[in-house]
N, C-alpha and C positions, 0 to 999 in steps of 0.2 A: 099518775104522778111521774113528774119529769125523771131523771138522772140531777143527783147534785153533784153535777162536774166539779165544778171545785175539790167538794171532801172527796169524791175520789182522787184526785191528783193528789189531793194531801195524804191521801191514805197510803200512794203509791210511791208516796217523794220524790214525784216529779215535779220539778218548776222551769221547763225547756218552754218551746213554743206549741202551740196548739195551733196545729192545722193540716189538713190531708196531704201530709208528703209521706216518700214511705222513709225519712228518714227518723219524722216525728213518729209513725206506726211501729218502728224497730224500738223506737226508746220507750214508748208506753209500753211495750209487749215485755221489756228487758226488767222494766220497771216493776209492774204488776207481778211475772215470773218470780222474780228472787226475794218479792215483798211479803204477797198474798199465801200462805202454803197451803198445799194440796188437804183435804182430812176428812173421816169420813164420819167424827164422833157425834156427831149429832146424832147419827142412824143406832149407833150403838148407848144413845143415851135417851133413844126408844120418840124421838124428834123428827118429825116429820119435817120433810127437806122442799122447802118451796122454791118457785123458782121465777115469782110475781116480783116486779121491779124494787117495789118498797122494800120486802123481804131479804131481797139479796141485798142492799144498801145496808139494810139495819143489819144486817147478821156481818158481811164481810166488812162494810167499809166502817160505821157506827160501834160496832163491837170487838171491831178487829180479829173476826175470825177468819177460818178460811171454809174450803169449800170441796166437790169434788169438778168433775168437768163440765156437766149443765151448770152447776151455780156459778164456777168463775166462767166461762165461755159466753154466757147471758150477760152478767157483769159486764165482760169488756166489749160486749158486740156494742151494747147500749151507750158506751164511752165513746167506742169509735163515731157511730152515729151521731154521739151529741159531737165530735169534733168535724165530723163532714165527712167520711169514709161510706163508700158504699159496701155493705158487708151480707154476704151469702152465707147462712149457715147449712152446714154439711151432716151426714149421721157417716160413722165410721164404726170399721167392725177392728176390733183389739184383736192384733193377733200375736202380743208378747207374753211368753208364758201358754200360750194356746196348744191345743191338742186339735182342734178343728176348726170349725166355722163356726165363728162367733153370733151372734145379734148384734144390731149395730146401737152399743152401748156406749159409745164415747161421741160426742161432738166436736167438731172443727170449724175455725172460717175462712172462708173465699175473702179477702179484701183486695177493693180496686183503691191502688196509688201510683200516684204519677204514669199513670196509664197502663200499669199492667196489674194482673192480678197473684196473688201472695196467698200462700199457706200461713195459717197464722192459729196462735194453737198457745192459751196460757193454762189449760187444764187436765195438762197429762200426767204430771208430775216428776217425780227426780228425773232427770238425764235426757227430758225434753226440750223441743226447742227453746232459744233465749231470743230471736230474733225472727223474722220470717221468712217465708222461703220461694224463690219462684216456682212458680205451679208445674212447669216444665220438667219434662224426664231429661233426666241426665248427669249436670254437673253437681259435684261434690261439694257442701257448703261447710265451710269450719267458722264453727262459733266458739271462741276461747278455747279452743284445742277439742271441742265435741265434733262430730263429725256426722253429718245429715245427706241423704242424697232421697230422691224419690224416684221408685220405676215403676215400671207398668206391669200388670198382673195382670192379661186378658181383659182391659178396658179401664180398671180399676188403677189409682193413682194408691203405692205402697210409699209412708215415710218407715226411712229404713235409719239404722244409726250405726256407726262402725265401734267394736267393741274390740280386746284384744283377740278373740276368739274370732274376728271377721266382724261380716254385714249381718246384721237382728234387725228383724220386722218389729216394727212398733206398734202402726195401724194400717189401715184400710179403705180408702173411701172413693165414690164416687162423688159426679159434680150435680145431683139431684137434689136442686134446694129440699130444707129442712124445714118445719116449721113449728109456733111455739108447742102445737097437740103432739107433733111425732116426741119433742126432747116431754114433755110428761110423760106421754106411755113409755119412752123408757126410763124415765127417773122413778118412776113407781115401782117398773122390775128392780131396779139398779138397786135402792132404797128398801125394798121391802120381801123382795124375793128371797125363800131359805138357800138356792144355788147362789144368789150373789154373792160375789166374795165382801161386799160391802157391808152384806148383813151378821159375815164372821169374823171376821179380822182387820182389826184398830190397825189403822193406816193413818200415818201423818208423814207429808215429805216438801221438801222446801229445794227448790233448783239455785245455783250458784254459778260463777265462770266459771271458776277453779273445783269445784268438790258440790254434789247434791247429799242432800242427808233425807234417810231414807230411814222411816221405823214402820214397821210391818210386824205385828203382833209385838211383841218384847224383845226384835232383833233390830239392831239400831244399827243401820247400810251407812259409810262414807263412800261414795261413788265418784270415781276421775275418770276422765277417760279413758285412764291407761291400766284402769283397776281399781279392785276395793277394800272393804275392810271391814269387819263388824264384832259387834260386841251384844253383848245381851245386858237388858236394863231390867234392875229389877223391880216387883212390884210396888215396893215402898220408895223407888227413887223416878214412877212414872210422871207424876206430876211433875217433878222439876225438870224433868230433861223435856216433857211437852213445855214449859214454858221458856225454859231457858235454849234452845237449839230449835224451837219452831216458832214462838212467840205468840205459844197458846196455851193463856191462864184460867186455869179452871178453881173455884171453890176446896180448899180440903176437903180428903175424902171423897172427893169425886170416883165413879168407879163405872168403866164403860165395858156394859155387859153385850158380848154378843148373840143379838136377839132382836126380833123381826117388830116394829114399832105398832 
C-alpha cells in the first residue's frame, strides 16, 4: 500500500509545493515537527507499535495521533520518497540524559537535495531540530533562536544543541545505512523492553519556534532556548492537558499504565 500524500500534507498543513528541493524538505520537516507530537502511550496502553506503512498512516495521519522516532521517521522517509528525495536511514545511539553507551535506539535521515546531503530528523522530540541540517562538521545552525551544530566523536557524526548551560549531546550516529529489520529489532526493545524508558514513563512532547512542551510522567516542561519552566499536572486534569497542548484525545477514563505490552 502506497503513501496517501495528500492526507499526509493534510495532516501536516502543508499546502506549498511539492518537489525535491531542500527548500520544500525544510518546510515538510518544519511542518510535520510542530504538527505530529512525539508519544509514547500506545506502549503504556499495553499497544503494540507497528511500523508497517498502513499502520503508521492509520494511526498518525487517519487518527491524528502521534508516535515515537521509528513511527514518525518511517512516516516521513515514505513522504519524502513519495515527493522525490533520495533518503538514507541511519541508527543513532541517544546520548541525552545518558550515563554511557547507549543502543542505537533512535533513528535519523541522510536526505539528498539540491545536491547535497541533510540531517533530517522529525522524531526526537521537544527541542529538536525544526529544519535540517548539513551533514558537515562545523558551523552553527540557528533555527528560531535553537541552536544546532554537529561534530565529530572519533568517526561518528554528534548533533549537539546549545543550552544556557553550554553545548548537550543529543545523538549519535554513523553513515551505515539502516534498514526496515534493524528499526524493528529496535522498536521491539524500545516498546517492550522493562529497562526502556518507554515502557515506564508517559511521555508526550510537541516541538515549536518559540517554546517546546514537554510532559514526562505528570511534569509538564515549557522549553526555550534560553530556559524552562515546569509545573506538575494532576491526575484528574491528565486528559485534558493531553488534549488541549498536544492534540491527543483519548476516551474518558482513559488510564495509561506503566507496563510491558
Amino acid at each position: 500500500m502506497p503513501l496517501d500524500l495528500d492526507a499526509y500534507l493534510e495532516r501536516i498543513g502543508y499546502e506549498g509545493p511539492v518537489e525535491p528541493t531542500l527548500e520544500v524538505l525544510d518546510a515538510l520537516q518544519f511542518a510535520h515537527a510542530t504538527t505530529i507530537p512525539f508519544e509514547n502511550l500506545d506502549i503504556l496502553l499495553g499497544r503494540p507499535i507497528r511500523l508497517d506503512l498502513p499502520s503508521l498512516q492509520g494511526k498518525l495521519v487517519r487518527d491524528r495521533r502521534g508516535g515515537y522516532c521509528f513511527e514518525h521517521n518511517t512516516l516521513f522517509a515514505a513522504a519524502l520518497e513519495a515527493v522525490g528525495f533520495g533518503v538514507t536511514r541511519l541508527g543513532a545511539r541517544v546520548r541525552f540524559g545518558a550515563r554511557g553507551v547507549t543502543a542505537r535506539t533512535h533513528t535519523a535521515l541522510l536526505v539528498e537535495a539540491d545536491g547535497e546531503e541533510r540531517l533530517t530528523d522529525v522524531g526526537f522530540g521537544g527541542g529538536s531540530i525544526l529544519g535540517s541540517l548539513p551533514i558537515g562538521i562545523g558551523p552553527e545552525v540557528d533555527q528560531f533562536g535553537w541552536r544546532f551544530r554537529l561534530v565529530d566523536d572519533d568517526g561518528a557524526r554528534v548533533l549537539q544543541t546549545h543550552r544556557p548551560n553550554g553545548w548537550l549531546d543529543l545523538y549519535s550516529f554513523t553513515f551505515e545505512p539502516q534498514y526496515p529489520v534493524d528499526d524493528e529489532m529496535a522498536n521491539h526493545f524500545a516498546s517492550t523492553h522493562p529497562s526502556s524508558p518507554f515502557t515506564r514513563t508517559l511521555t508526550a512532547q510537541l516541538c515549536g519556534p518559540e517554546r517546546s512542551l514537554i510532559l514526562r510522567g505528570r511534569k509538564l516542561i515549557e522549553e526555550t532556548p534560553t530556559g524552562e519552566t515546569a509545573s506538575q499536572v494532576r491526575d484528574d486534569e491528565l486528559l485534558d492537558v493531553l488534549a488541549e497542548r498536544f492534540t491527543l484525545s483519548f476516551p474518558p477514563g482513559t488510564r495509561f499504565d506503566a507496563r510491558t505490552p
